[in-house]
C-alpha positions, 0 to 999 in steps of 0.5 A, spaced: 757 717 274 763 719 278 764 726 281 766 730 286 761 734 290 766 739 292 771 739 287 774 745 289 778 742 295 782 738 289 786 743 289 790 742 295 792 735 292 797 740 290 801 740 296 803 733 295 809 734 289 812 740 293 812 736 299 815 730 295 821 736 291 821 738 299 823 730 301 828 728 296 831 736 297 832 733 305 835 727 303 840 729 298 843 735 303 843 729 309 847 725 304 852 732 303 852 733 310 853 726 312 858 725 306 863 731 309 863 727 316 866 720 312 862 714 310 856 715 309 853 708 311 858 707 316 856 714 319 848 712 318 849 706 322 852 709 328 846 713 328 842 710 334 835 708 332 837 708 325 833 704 321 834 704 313 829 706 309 824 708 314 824 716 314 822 714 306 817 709 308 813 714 314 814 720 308 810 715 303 805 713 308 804 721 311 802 723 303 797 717 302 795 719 308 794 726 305 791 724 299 785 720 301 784 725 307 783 730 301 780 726 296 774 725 302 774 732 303 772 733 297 766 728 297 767 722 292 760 720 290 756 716 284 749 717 281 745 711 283 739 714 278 740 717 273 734 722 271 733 726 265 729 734 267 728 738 261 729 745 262 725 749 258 724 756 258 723 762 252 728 769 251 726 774 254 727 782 253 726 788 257 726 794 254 725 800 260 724 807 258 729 812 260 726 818 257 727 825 263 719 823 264 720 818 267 723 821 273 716 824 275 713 823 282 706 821 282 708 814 284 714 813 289 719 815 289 718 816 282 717 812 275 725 810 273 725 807 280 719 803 280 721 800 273 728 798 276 725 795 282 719 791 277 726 788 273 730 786 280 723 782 282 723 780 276 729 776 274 728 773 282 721 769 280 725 767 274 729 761 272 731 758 265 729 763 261 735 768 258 734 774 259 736 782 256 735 788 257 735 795 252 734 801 255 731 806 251 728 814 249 729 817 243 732 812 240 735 805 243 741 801 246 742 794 248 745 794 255 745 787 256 744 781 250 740 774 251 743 771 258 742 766 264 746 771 269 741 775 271 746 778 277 749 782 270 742 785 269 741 786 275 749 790 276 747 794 270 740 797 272 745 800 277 747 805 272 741 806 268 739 813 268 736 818 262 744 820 262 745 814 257 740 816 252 742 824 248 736 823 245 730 825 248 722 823 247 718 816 247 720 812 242 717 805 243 718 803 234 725 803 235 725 799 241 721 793 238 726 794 232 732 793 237 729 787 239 727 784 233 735 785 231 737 781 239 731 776 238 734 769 234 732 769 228 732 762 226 725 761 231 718 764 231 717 762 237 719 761 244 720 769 245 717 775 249 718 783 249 716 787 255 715 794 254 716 798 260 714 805 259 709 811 260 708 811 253 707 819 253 709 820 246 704 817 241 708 814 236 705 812 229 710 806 228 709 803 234 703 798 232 706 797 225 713 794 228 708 791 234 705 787 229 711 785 225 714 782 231 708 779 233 708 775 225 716 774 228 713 770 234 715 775 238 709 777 244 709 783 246 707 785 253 706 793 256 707 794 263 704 802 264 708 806 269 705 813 271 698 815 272 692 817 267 692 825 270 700 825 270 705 830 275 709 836 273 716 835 272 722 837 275 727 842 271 735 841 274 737 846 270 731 852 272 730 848 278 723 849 278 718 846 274 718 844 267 714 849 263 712 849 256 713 853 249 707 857 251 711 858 259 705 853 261 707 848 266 708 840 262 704 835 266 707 827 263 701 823 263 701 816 262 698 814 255 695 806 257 690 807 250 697 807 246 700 801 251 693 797 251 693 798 243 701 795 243 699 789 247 693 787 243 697 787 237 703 784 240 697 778 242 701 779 250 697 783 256 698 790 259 699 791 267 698 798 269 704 799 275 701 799 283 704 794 286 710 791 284 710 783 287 703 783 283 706 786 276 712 782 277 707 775 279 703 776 273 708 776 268 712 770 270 705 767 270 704 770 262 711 768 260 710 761 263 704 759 259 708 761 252 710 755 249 717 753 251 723 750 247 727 744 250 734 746 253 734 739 255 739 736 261 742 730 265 742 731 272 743 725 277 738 725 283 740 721 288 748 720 290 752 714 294 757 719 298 764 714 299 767 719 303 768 715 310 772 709 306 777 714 303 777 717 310 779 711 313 785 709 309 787 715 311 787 713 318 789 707 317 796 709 313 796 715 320 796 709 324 801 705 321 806 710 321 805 712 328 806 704 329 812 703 325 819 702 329 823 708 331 828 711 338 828 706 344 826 712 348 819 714 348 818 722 346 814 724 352 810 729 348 804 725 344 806 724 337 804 728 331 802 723 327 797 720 334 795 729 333 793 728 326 790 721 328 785 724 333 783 730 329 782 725 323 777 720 327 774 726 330 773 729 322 770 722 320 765 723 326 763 730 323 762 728 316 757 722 318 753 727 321 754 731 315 753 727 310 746 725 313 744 732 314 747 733 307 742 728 305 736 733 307 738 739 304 741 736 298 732 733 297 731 740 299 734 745 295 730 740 289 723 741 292 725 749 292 727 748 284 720 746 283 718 751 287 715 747 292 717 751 298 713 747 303 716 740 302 723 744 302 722 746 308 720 740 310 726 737 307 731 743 311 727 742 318 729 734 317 737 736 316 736 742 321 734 736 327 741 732 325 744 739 324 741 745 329 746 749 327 747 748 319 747 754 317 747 753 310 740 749 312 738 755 316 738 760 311 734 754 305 729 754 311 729 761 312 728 762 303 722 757 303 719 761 309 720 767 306 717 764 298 711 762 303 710 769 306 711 768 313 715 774 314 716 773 320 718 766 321 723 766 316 726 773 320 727 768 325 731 763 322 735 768 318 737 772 325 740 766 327 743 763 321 747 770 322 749 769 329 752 763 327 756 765 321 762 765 322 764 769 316 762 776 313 759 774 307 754 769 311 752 774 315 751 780 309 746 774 305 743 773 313 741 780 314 740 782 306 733 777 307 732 779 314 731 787 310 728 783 305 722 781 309 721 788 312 720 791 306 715 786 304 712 788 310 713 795 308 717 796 316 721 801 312 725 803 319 727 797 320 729 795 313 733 800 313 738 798 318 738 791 316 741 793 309 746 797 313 748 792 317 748 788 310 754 793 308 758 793 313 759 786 312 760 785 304 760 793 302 760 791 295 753 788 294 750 792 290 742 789 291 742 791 299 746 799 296 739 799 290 734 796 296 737 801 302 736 808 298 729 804 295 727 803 303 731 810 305 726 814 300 719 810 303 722 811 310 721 819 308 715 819 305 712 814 311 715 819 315 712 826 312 706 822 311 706 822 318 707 829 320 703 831 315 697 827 318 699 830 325 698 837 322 692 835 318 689 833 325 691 840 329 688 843 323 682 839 324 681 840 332 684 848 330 677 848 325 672 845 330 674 851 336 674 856 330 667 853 328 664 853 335 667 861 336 663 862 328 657 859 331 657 864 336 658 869 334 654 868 327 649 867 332 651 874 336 650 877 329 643 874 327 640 877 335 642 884 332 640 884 325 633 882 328 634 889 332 637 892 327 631 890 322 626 891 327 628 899 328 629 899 320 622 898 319 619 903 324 623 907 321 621 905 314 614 907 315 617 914 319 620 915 312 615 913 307 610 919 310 615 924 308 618 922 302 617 926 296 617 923 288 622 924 284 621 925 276 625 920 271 633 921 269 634 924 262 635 919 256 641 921 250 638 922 243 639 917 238 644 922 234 649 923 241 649 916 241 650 914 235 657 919 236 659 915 242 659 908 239 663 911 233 668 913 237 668 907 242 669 903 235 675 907 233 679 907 240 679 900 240 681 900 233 687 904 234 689 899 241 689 893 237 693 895 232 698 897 237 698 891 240 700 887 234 706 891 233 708 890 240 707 882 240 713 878 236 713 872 233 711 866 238 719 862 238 716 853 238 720 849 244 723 842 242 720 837 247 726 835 251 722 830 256 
């Protein structure tokens, strides 16, 4: 099968009619000017070095020349195996709590973040699954239906927030209910909810509509986000803590009974979240062991390339217009044509190396596919050493070492790949990796100022604006933790010198209570010889105490009553979290 490896460059064979309009144009107001002298063949052939029909000829040898130099650039190519791939994969839900209790801060830099971030990761590791997204509280909303383009879930993680849903609390029943509605009805099988939530609420109908979807083929997973003892919450409109109907702070914490019971009966798993590339790993894992449907395609694996014989019919036409007849005095600058004829040769030299560099990258980017990170970057190594400054094979092998976790070698090929790219958007895609493996490496600083540089290359990537303000946040934090930590060590070198000055003087002070206790009993005895005994105190009748406790008893009557008329009725709160 015959296709272009880079079809878009056909789109300059569009030159090619205008430059023909161009001609016959010339050619009839040559012949208008001419006509106006007098004869036109007589005036033509008093022309010196006329030849007839000998511009048209170098014009039509001029636009073979172009065509096939483009058809060349193009790449030109046939399948000489071809080889059937199934693509298999399953359709995909997230639903994402966005209920205000999902802004507490107990894990950071709070929970609505983590849950964006654990989607990002997660649409990175997947590949042929559709995937949609359904944000919800009180009640639900697709944001996203069943797609491949995981940039639009990415794009519209962007502007989630608790804003987007009026009605507040948990509400995981009508979620499931959404996407029993999004899911194909036609199958039951081939699908997977994740809930993304702390559960706070308890909802009653959750484990009903859990095993409806479940009898549907859908397998529900639950990943937790909080932590079992739970944090206050923030109140914009008080600006202080949120407080409750009884004026007492509300604490959010996370339900993992009520999530463990929809996962069981979803038949999927439940995944408390801590560390984000670990949830992100088992959940594609868990995705992958489902039974998948077929999406079956035809792919040729291997590619004979006839760019160099398209390339040489060009310069065989560049050369015979050079050589073809003209004036009898040589120009003596070099001939355009003889320009062109250099500048081809050199162009077919350069995509020899090309095409056998392409060879590697092409096997490559194959074995990246299958995630065989090491042979593919075997497979740019290979490329890179016809090639050292492909930029395009420096940054696959800066990917493969990446996937592998070696951070910092990937770093180091990815800085090179921007220093050798010549336009902005190779040097954003550079530097966005770049603060990837900082962040992987948890060097927030550095991060930071790789997604920056990111930005000043292509201010519209919305990844690098997402992952600066997640890596700003962490730099903060790792930045208080340190004063705090130094604080906490000048409290403890202050306590032990406080401590030391304590034992001394509890030391002084246990020296004079001896003193004191020894003159206490020396004067103990002086005392006991002259002191008298005393008779006992007198005791109340039984008549006057009865009298007292009456009057007690009617005092606090006559409070309580008052009390009662003081207090109002107590007002309920709506829960708004």
């Amino acid at each position: 099968m015959f296709q272009f490896q880079h079809i878009g460059h056909l789109y300059m064979l569009a030159v090619i009619p205008l430059l023909v309009v161009l001609f016959i144009a010339a050619i009839y107001w040559r012949r208008r000017k001419l006509q106006k002298l007098g004869d036109e063949k007589l005036i033509s052939a008093q022309i010196q070095g006329y030849i007839p029909g000998r511009n048209t000829f170098r014009f039509i040898l001029l636009s073979i020349a172009l065509f096939t130099i483009i058809i060349g650039w193009a790449n030109l190519r046939v399948g000489d195996k071809m080889e059937k791939t199934e693509r298999k994969g399953i359709d995909v839900i997230v639903a994402l709590d966005v209920s205000k209790s999902m802004l507490a801060t107990d894990i950071q830099p709070d929970r609505l973040t983590r849950a964006k971030q654990l989607i990002m990761r997660l649409t990175d590791k997947m590949h042929n699954d559709r995937i949609a997204l359904i944000v919800f509280a009180g009640r639900s909303y697709l944001q996203v239906p069943l797609t491949v383009d995981y940039s639009a879930v990415k794009m519209m993680l962007q502007n989630v927030s608790p804003d987007m849903v009026p009605a507040q609390g948990t509400v995981i029943a009508d979620a499931i209910d959404m996407a029993m509605q999004t899911f194909t009805t036609n199958e039951r099988k081939y699908k997977s909810l994740i809930i993304i939530t702390d559960g706070e609420d308890h909802d009653d109908k959750a484990i009903e509509k859990t095993r409806e979807a479940a009898d549907e083929g859908i397998v529900v997973q639950t990943v937790g986000i909080g932590s079992p003892q739970g944090t206050t919450l923030y109140d914009p409109e008080t600006k202080s803590v949120k407080l409750d109907e009884n004026g007492s702070p509300v604490i959010s914490k996370l339900n993992e009974d009520e999530l463990r019971s929809i996962a069981t009966a979803g038949h999927g798993t439940y995944n408390l979240l801590q560390n984000t590339d670990e949830v992100s790993d088992k959940l594609v894992s868990s995705l992958e062991s489902m039974e998948q449907k077929n999406l079956g395609s035809v792919s040729y694996s291997d590619f004979t390339s006839y760019f160099q014989y398209f390339l040489l019919a060009g310069f065989i036409a560049l050369i015979i217009e050079w050589l073809l007849p003209g004036k009898k005095k040589k120009p003596k600058t070099i001939p355009l044509a003889k320009q062109a004829t250099m500048f081809l040769l050199f162009i077919l030299l350069g995509n020899i190396v090309y095409g056998q560099t392409n060879k590697y990258i092409l096997q490559g980017n194959k074995m990246y596919e299958q995630q065989k990170y090491k042979e593919a970057a075997d497979d740019y190594t290979k490329a890179l050493a016809k090639d050292p400054n492909n930029t395009s094979g420096l940054f696959n092998l800066g990917n493969s070492l990446y996937q592998q976790k070696q951070y910092d070698a990937s770093r180091k090929v990815m800085t090179q790949t921007a220093t050798l790219s010549k336009d902005k958007t190779g040097k954003a895609a550079a530097n966005y990796n770049i603060g990837n493996t900082y962040m992987s490496q948890q060097k927030w600083d550095d991060a930071v100022n790789a997604y920056k540089q990111t930005l000043r290359n292509n201010p519209q990537d919305a990844d690098a604006k997402y992952n600066l303000s997640y890596a700003e946040e962490m730099l903060k934090k790792q930045q208080q933790q340190d004063k705090d930590k130094q604080k906490q060590d000048k409290q403890n070198k202050d306590q032990q010198k406080q401590d030391k000055k304590d034992q001394k003087k509890d030391q002084k002070d246990k020296d004079k209570d001896k003193q004191d206790k020894d003159q206490d009993k020396s004067q103990d005895k002086k005392d006991d010889k002259d002191q008298q005994p005393q008779g006992e105190p007198s005791k109340l009748s039984k008549q006057q105490a009865d009298q007292l406790l009456d009057a007690l008893q009617q005092q606090e009557k006559k409070l309580q009553d008052k009390m009662k008329k003081e207090k109002g009725t107590p007002v309920k709160m709506q829960k708004d979290w």
